[in-house]
N, C-alpha and C positions, 0 to 999 in steps of 0.2 A: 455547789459546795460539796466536798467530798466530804466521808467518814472517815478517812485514811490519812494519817501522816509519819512521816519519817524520821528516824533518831538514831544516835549514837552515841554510846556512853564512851568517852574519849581517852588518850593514853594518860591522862593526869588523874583520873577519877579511879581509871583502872588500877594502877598503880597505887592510891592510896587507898585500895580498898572498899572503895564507897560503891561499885557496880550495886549487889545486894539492896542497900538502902536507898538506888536512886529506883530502880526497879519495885521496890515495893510501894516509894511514893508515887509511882508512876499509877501503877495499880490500883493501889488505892483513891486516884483522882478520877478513875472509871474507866482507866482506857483498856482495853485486852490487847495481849500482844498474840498480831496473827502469824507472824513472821520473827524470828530471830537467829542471831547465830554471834559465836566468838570467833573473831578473824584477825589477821594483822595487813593494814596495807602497807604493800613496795612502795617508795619513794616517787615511782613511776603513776601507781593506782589512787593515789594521795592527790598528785598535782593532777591526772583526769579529773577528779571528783571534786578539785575545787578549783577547774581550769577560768570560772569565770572571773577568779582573781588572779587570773597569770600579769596583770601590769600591774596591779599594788606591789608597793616597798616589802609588804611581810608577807611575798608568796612562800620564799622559802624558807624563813620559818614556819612557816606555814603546815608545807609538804613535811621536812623536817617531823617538826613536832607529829604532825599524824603518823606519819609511819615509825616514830619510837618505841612502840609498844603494843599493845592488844586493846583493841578496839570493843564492844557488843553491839550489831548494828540491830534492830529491832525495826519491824512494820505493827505500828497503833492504830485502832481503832476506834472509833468513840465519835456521837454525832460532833459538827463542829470539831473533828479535831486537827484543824494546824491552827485554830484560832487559838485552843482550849489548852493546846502545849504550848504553844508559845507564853501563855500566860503562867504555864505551870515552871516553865525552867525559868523565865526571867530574863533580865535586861542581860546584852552581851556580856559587860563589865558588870561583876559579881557585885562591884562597891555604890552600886544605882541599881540591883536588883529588889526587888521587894521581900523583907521579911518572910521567911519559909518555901521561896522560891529554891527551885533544886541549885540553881548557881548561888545564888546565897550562900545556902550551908552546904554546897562540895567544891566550889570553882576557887580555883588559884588565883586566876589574874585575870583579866580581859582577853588574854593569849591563852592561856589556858584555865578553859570556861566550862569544864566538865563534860556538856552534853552540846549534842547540835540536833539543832530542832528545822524541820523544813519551814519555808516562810511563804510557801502557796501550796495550792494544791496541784499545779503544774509541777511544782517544784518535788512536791511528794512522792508524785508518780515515778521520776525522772530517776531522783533517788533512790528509792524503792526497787526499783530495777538496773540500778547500779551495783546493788548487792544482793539480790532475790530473782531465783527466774517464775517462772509461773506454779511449776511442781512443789517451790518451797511457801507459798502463801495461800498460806489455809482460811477458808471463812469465805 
């Protein structure tokens, strides 16, 4: 089990303002952020990073939707944490998420769901280094 997991506070959250408020929830659930940065992905750096859905119907809204705006990609820390965020953002679809889960009170839709959260620790790593090289993750 790792300590590290992966996130992104996404173009719909950014947009309505809530980065600030999802970052201090974050915070305050214990995790330190060791790694971050504001970025925007190409169209092209979008459908990389979520190539494992290139045959699903909504790849490209998908790509779309991520590269519409500015992104905060962040590396967390905290024991347990891809189990401990996952519980903190919530169900995909905001409208099955649990009371004061971060998709709850910032998520749009099931399409646009505020944050992405990693769902392994493989997966963390993967991520992680999709947008962080070694010099940028401190801790």
């Amino acid at each position: 089990m790792s300590n590290r997991t992966f996130t992104m506070i996404k173009p719909d959250a950014m947009a309505d303002g809530h980065a600030g408020a999802i970052l201090d929830q974050i915070i305050k659930a214990g995790f330190k952020v060791v790694a971050m940065k504001l970025t925007r992905l190409s169209a092209e750096k979008a459908g990389e990073f979520y190539a494992i859905h290139k045959e699903r119907p909504f790849f490209g809204e998908l790509v779309d939707f991520m590269s519409s705006g500015p992104i905060i990609a962040a590396i967390l820390e905290k024991d347990n944490a891809v189990a401990d965020f996952r519980q903190l953002i919530g169900a995909t679809n905001p409208a099955n998420a649990e009371d004061g889960t971060i998709r709850k009170r910032f998520a749009r839709s099931v399409g646009e769901n505020a944050v992405h959260g990693s769902d392994s620790d493989e997966n963390a790593a993967i991520e992680g280094s999709f947008f962080f090289n070694s010099f940028e993750k401190v801790g």
